[in-house]
ZALUMPA-178744 format. One line per field, with one value per residue (C-alpha): residue in one letter; y negated, x negated, z. Coordinates in steps of 0.02 Angstrom, whole numbers. Layout:
N
rovo	(A, ...);
py	(Y, ...);
px	(X, ...);
pz	(Z, ...);
***
This chain:
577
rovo	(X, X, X, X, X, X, X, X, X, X, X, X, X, X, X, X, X, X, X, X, X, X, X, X, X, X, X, X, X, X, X, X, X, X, X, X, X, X, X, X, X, X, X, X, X, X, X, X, X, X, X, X, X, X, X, X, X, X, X, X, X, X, X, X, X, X, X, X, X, X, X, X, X, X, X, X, X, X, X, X, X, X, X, X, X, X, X, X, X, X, X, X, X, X, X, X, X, X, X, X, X, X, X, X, X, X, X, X, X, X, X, X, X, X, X, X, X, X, X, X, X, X, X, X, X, X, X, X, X, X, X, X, X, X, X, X, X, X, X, X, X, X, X, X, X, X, X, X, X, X, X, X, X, X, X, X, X, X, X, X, X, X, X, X, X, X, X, X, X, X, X, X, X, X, X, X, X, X, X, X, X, X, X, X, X, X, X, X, X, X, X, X, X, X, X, X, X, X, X, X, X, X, X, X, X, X, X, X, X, X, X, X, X, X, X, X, X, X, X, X, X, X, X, X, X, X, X, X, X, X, X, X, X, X, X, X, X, X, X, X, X, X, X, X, X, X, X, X, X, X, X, X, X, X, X, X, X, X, X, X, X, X, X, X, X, X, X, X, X, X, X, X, X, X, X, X, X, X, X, X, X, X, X, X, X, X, X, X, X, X, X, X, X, X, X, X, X, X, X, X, X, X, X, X, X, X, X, X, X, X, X, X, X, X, X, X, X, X, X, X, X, X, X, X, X, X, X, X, X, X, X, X, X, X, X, X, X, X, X, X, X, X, X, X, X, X, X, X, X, X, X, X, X, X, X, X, X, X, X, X, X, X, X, X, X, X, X, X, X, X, X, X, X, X, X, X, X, X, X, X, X, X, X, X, X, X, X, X, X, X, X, X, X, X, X, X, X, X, X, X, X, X, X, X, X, X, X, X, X, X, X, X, X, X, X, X, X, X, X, X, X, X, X, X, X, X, X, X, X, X, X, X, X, X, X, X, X, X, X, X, X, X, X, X, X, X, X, X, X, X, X, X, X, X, X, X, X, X, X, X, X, X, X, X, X, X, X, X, X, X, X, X, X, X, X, X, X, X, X, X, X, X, X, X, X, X, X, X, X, X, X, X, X, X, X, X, X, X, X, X, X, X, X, X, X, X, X, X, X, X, X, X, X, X, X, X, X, X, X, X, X, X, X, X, X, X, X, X, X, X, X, X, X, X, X, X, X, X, X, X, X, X, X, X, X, X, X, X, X, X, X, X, X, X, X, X, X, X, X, X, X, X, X, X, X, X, X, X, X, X, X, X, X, X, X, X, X);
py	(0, -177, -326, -491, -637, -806, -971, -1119, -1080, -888, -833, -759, -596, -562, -621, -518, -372, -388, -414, -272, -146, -227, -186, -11, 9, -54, 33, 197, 188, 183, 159, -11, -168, -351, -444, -647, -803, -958, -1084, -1280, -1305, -1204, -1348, -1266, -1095, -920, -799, -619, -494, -317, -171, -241, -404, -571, -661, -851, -919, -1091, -1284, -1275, -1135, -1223, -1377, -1294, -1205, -1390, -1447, -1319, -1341, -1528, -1503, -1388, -1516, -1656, -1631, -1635, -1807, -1961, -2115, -2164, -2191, -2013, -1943, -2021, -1968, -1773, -1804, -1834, -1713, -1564, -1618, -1623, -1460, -1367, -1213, -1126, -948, -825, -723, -580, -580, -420, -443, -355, -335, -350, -194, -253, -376, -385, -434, -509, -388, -340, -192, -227, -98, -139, -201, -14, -115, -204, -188, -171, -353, -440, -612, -616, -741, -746, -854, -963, -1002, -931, -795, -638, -503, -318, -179, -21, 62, 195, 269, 188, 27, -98, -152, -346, -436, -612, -742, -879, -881, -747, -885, -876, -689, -543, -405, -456, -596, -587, -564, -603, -551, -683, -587, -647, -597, -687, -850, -973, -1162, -1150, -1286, -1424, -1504, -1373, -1445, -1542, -1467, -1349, -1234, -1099, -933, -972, -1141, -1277, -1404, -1393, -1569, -1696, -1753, -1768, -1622, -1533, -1585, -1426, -1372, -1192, -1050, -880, -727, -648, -489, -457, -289, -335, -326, -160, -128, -213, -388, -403, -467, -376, -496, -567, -772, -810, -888, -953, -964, -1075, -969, -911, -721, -698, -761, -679, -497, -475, -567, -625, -654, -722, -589, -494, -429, -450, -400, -486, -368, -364, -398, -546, -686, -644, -788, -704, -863, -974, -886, -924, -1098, -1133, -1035, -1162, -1297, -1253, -1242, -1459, -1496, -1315, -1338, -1185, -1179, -1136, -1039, -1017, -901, -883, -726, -735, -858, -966, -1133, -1246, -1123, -1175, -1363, -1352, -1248, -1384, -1549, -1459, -1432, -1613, -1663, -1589, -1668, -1499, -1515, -1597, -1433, -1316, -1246, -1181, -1030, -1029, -913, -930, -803, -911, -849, -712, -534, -585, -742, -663, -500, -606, -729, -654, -628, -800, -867, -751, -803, -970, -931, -824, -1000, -1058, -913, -888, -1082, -1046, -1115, -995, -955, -926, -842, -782, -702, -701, -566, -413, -323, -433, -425, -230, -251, -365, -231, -93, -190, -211, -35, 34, -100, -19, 136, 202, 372, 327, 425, 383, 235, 215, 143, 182, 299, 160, 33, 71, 27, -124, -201, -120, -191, -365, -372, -276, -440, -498, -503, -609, -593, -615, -771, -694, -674, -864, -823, -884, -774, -755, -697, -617, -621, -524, -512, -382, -384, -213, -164, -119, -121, 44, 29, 192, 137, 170, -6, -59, 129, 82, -85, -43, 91, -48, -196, -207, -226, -276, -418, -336, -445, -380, -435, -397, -495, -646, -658, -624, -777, -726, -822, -800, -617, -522, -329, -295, -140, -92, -231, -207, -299, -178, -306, -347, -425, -458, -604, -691, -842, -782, -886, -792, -650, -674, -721, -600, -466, -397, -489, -342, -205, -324, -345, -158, -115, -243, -175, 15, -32, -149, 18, 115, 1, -67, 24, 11, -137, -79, -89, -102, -275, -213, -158, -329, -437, -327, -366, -560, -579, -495, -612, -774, -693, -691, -854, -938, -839, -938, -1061, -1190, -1211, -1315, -1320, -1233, -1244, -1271, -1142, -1253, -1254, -1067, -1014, -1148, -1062, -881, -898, -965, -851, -685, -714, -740, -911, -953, -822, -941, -1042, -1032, -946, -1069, -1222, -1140, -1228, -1401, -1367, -1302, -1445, -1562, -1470, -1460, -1665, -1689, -1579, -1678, -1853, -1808, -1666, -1722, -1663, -1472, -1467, -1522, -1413, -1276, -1311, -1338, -1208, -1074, -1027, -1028, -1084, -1071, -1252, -1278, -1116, -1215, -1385, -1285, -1222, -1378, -1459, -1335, -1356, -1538, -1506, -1363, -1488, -1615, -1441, -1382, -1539);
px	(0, -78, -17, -34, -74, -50, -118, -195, -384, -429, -451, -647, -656, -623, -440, -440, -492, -361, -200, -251, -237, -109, 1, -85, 11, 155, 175, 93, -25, -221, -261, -187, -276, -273, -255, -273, -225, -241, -119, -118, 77, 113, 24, -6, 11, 32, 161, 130, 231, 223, 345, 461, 472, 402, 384, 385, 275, 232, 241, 320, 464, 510, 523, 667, 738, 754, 817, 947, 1006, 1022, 1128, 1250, 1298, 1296, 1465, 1591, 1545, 1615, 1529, 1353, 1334, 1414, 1312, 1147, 1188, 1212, 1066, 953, 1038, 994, 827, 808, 901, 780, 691, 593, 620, 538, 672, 613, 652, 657, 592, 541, 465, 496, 435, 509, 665, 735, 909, 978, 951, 788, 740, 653, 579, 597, 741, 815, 923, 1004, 1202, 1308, 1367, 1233, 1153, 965, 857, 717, 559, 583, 756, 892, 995, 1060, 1178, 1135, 1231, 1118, 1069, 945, 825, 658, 714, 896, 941, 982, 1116, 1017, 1157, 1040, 901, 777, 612, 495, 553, 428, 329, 273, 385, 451, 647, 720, 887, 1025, 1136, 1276, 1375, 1412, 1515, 1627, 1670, 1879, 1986, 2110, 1940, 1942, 2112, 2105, 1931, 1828, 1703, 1598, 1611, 1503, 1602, 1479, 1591, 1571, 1681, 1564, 1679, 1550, 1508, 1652, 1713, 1743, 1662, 1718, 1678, 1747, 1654, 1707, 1737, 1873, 1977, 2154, 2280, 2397, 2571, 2581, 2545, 2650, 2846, 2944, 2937, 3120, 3079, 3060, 2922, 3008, 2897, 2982, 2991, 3202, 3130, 3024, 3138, 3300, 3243, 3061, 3071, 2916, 2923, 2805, 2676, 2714, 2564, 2629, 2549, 2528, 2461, 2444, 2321, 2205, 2311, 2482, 2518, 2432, 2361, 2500, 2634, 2510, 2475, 2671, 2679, 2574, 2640, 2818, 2738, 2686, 2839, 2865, 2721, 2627, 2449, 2394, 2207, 2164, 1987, 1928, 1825, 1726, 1818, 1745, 1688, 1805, 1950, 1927, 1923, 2067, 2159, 2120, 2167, 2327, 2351, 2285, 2429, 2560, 2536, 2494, 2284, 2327, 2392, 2253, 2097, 1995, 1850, 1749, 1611, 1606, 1558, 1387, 1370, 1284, 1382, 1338, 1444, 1586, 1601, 1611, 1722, 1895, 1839, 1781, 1945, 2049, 1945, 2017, 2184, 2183, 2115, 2278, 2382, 2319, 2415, 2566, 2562, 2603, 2481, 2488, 2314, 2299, 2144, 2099, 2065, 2007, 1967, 1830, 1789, 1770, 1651, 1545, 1528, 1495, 1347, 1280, 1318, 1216, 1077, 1093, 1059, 1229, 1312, 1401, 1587, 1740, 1691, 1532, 1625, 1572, 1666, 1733, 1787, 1983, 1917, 1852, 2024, 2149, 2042, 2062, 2224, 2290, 2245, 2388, 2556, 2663, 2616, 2724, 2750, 2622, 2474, 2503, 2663, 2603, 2576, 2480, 2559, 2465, 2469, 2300, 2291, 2227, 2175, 2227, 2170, 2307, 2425, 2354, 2422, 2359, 2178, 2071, 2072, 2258, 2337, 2214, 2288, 2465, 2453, 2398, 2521, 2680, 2781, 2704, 2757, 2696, 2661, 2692, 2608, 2721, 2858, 2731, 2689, 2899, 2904, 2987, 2883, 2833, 2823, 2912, 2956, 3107, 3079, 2905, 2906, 2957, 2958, 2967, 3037, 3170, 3342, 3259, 3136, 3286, 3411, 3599, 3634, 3495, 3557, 3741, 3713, 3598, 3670, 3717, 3565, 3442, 3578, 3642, 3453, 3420, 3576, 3552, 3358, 3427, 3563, 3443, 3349, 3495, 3580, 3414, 3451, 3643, 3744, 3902, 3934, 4104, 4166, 4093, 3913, 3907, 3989, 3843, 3706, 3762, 3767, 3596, 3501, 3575, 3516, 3332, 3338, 3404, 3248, 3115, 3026, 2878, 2744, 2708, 2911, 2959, 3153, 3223, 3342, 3490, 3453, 3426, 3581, 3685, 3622, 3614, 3801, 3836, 3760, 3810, 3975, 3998, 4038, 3890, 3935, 4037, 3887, 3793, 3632, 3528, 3623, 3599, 3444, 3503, 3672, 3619, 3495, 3651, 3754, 3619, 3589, 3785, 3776, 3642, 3755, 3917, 3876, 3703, 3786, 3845, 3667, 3593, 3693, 3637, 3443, 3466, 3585, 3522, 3711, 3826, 4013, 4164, 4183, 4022, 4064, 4223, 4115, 3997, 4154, 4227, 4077, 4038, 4230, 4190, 4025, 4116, 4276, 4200, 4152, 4326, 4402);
pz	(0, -69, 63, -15, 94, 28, 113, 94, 146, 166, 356, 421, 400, 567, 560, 403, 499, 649, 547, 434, 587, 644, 463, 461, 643, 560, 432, 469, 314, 328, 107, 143, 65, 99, -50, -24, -117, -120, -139, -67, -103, 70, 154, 312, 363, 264, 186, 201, 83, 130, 112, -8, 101, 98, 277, 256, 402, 309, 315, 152, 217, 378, 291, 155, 310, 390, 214, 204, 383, 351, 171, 257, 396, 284, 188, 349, 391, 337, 407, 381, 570, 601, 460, 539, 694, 639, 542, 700, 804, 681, 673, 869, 879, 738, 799, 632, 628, 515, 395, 294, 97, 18, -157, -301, -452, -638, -750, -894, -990, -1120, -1216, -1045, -952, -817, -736, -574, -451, -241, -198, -126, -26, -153, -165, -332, -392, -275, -339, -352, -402, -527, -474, -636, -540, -640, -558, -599, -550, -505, -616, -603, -440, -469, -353, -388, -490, -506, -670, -649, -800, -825, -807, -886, -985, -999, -1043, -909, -829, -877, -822, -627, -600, -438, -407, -239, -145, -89, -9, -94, -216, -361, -341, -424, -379, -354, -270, -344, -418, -576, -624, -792, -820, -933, -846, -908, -833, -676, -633, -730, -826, -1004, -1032, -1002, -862, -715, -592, -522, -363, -253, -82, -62, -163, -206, -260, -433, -377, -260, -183, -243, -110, -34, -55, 107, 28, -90, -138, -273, -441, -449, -486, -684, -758, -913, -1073, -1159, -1316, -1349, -1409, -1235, -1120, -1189, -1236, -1141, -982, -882, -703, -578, -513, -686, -783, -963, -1115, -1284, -1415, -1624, -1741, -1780, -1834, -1778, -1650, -1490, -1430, -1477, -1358, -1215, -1250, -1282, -1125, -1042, -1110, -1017, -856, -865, -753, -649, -537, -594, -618, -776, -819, -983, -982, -1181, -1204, -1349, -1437, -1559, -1475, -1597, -1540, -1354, -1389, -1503, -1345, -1224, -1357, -1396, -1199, -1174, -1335, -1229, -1064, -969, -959, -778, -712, -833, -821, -947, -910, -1091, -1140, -1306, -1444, -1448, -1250, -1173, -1141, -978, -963, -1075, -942, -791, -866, -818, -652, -625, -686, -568, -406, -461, -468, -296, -210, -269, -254, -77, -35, -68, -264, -421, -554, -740, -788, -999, -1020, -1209, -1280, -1160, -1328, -1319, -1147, -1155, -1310, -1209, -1070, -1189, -1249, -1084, -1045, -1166, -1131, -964, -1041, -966, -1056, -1188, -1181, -1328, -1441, -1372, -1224, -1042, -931, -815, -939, -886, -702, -793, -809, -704, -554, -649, -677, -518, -442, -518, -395, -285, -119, 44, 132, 264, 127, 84, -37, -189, -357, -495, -668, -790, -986, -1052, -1261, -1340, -1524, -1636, -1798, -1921, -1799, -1706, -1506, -1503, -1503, -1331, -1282, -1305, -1229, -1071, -1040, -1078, -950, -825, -880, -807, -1002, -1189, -1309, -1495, -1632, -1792, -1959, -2072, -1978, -1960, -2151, -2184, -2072, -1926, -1810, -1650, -1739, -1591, -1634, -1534, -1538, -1472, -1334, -1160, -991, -846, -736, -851, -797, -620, -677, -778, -755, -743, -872, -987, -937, -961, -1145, -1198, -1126, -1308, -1425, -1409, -1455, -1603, -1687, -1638, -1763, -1864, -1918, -1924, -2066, -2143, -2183, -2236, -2329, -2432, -2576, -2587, -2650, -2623, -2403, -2306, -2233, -2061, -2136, -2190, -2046, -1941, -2051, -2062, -1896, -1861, -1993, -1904, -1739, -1818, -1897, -1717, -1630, -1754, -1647, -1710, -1609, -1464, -1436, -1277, -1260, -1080, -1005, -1043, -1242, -1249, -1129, -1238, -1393, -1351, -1309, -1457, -1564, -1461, -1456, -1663, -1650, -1761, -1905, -2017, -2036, -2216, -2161, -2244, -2138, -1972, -1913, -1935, -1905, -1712, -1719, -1738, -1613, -1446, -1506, -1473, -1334, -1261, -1293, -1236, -1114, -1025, -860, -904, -995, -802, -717, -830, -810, -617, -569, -685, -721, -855, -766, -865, -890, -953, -1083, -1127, -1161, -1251, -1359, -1369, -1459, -1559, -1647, -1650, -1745, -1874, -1905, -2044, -2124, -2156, -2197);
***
């Protein structure tokens, strides 16, 4: 065993001599050498590293412990004569004390990722730091070396360099200061709005809570979007799913989703995994657009990042929303894509030199997200009371669900919303297959009023697609046939939506009831969007108050039905005169 002494001017050989038996006491080992050197920047006194550890007994060290002492009292204080007079009673107060710091060393680096022998008491997810500074995060625990993922740059790390532990696990800034800004996936802003204001910090990786913990999911988190909230309702605590290919309005459901949420009080977190740089901004200007930034926060690492910084991503953003969720407030976190995500930890499994098991993916990758997104719930007024609702994309080829990725993460979501191509380029848009999407929750995270009116609206487009197949190839159908199919394509054309235009619960209860019971059937299917346009706008004049009472109540009453009626004649009388 080599013990390496470091100090500013080498001791007589005599001191040499006694600390040498003393370490060969120690440590039990007699081929033990002292190995000095020399370095002024200590100042006074000497660090000795030996077994794995480095004892700081320097000038230099008690001078960073006093430091350190002196930052960490200097942020509850609010006065300048009550900060200077903490200030002199640390310094009074300060005893030095000598802390071992296990260390190690680096046997070799390379694409982001170190492999660094000492360190046997390292733990899984543990911070370390480099001695050029940056810091990195333990993923391998073998028995003779760790393998470290760099979460900076890898310039100035190679064979030798000296790794230290913290301690710590990996943390992220959270509190009300991330609100209205951009971070990257260890808390830095990326906006260039200033340094983030927070004083409390979460680590990434948390246990999710029991059974115990938690509240059944009955309160709605309404998306805005007529298709969602009528046919696949989302409810707060929910873990929903939006899947389909590239291109098929994934991201645009979230960001209308967010958009709703401006005036509801729920926190919105947006985390962009592997997105394209241009994508994010355009996310947080259209957010920005819409008047709900305020509420947002946006977790980036970019395609242009590290695998790194795109695996921890998601779980930096949900230690941000548990701050929140944990104070009572609810939480809308989209996490986009996790097809993505798992391609960023299959590269640094196999940088790890992990076994490889079914598309080159690692064996734990479905333990990679269903301990994500099981942190995902409503909690009881005991845990704090808030929730956290969860709407994870995932990216198919071809439409395949059946791939390894999507099957594992609709086994762990709570319901699917599946985007369909061939209904997006047909221009059905948002592109919503009736049939293959789901909410498990279902009628429990809806409005009465939503549900009243479309009780019937997923049985009508249900029929209405099965004679659409039958009936392709025949021109000759009974008055029924066609009343059915007539009625189903003024269904679909009522369900298109542009973007960025999130209808309140009074507009889609007002219209749903319209359209389920008939009354909308006489209209020519190429009139019906601005002849509902014209109807909500007259709604809106003459009945602002049943519209209210609608929106506030959640409820459809029988006079408002009869006002809703009412109008509607109005609106189709110049039509028959």
């Amino acid at each position: 065993m080599s013990y390496i002494l470091t100090c500013v001017k080498a001791p007589d050989k005599a001191h040499q001599e006694r600390l040498l038996t003393f370490l060969r006491k120690k440590y039990q080992d007699t081929d033990d050498q002292l190995d000095i050197r020399i370095d002024p920047g200590l100042i006074g006194g000497f660090t000795l590293t030996a077994n794995g550890y480095t004892y700081d007994c320097s000038v230099r060290g008690r001078m960073r412990q006093m430091e350190e002492k002196l930052m960490s009292s200097s942020g509850n204080n609010d006065t300048a004569e009550s900060l200077l007079s903490s200030l002199l009673e640390e310094i009074r107060s300060f005893t030095p004390s000598v802390k071992p710091i296990e260390i190690g060393e680096v046997i070799e680096v390379s694409d982001g990722i170190a492999t660094a022998s000492g360190l046997s008491r390292a733990a899984y997810g543990e911070m370390v730091e480099f001695e050029n500074g940056e810091f990195g995060m333990v993923m391998n625990l073998r028995k003779d070396n760790v393998g470290i993922m760099l979460l900076g740059s890898e310039e100035g790390i190679g064979e030798g360099s000296v790794v230290r532990r913290t301690g710590k696990a990996v943390e992220v800034p959270v509190g009300e200061g991330l609100l209205g800004r951009a971070v990257d996936a260890l808390g830095h802003p990326i906006d260039d709005l200033g340094p983030i204001e927070s004083d409390l910090s979460y680590p990434i990786e948390r246990e999710a809570g029991g059974v115990i913990t938690r509240e059944p999911v009955s309160v709605p988190l309404q998306t805005g979007i007529l298709a969602i909230d009528a046919m696949v309702p989302i409810g707060r605590g929910q873990r929903e799913l939006i899947i389909g290919d590239r291109q098929t309005g994934k991201t645009a459901i979230a960001v209308d989703t967010m958009i709703n949420q401006r005036d509801t009080g729920v926190i919105c977190i947006y985390v962009a995994i592997g997105q394209k740089a241009s994508s994010v901004a355009r996310v947080q200007e259209t957010l920005r657009k819409h008047g709900a930034m305020d509420n947002s926060i946006i977790v980036s690492a970019a395609a242009g990042e590290s695998a790194a910084l795109q695996y921890i991503a998601p779980y930096a953003g949900a230690a941000m929303a548990e701050y929140f969720m944990e104070r009572g407030r609810d939480v809308l976190i989209v996490y986009d894509d996790l097809s993505k995500h798992a391609v960023a930890y299959r590269t640094l499994s196999l940088l790890l030199k992990r076994s490889p098991g079914r598309e080159a993916y690692p064996g734990d990758v479905f333990y990679l997200h269903s301990r994500l997104l099981e942190r995902a719930c409503r909690v009881t007024e005991e845990y704090g009371g808030g929730s956290i609702t969860a709407l994870p994309i995932i990216e198919t080829q071809a439409g395949d669900v059946s791939a390894y990725i999507p099957t594992n993460v609709i086994s762990i979501t709570d319901g699917q919303i599946y985007l369909e191509s061939g209904l997006f380029f047909s221009g059905q848009r948002p592109a919503i297959n009736v049939g293959l999407s789901v909410s498990r929750v279902g009628g429990a995270a809806q409005t009465r009023a939503i549900k009243k009116t479309a009780g019937t609206l997923r049985i009508d487009l249900a029929r209405f697609r099965e004679l659409e197949v039958f009936t392709q190839f025949s021109s000759d159908l009974d008055k029924s046939t066609q009343q059915t199919l007539d009625h189903g394509r003024r269904l679909l054309e009522l369900l298109k939506q542009p973007l960025y235009h999130p209808m309140p619960v009074s507009r889609q209860a007002t219209l749903l009831y319209v359209a389920t019971q008939g009354l909308l059937d006489d209209i020519p299917l190429s009139e019906l969007r601005d002849f509902t346009d014209s109807f909500m706008e007259r709604m809106e004049t003459e009945h602002g108050e049943v519209l209210s009472g609608i929106q506030d109540s959640g409820a459809l009453s029988g006079t408002a039905a009869e006002a809703i009626r009412a109008t509607l004649e109005a609106c189709k009388a110049p039509r028959r005169a």
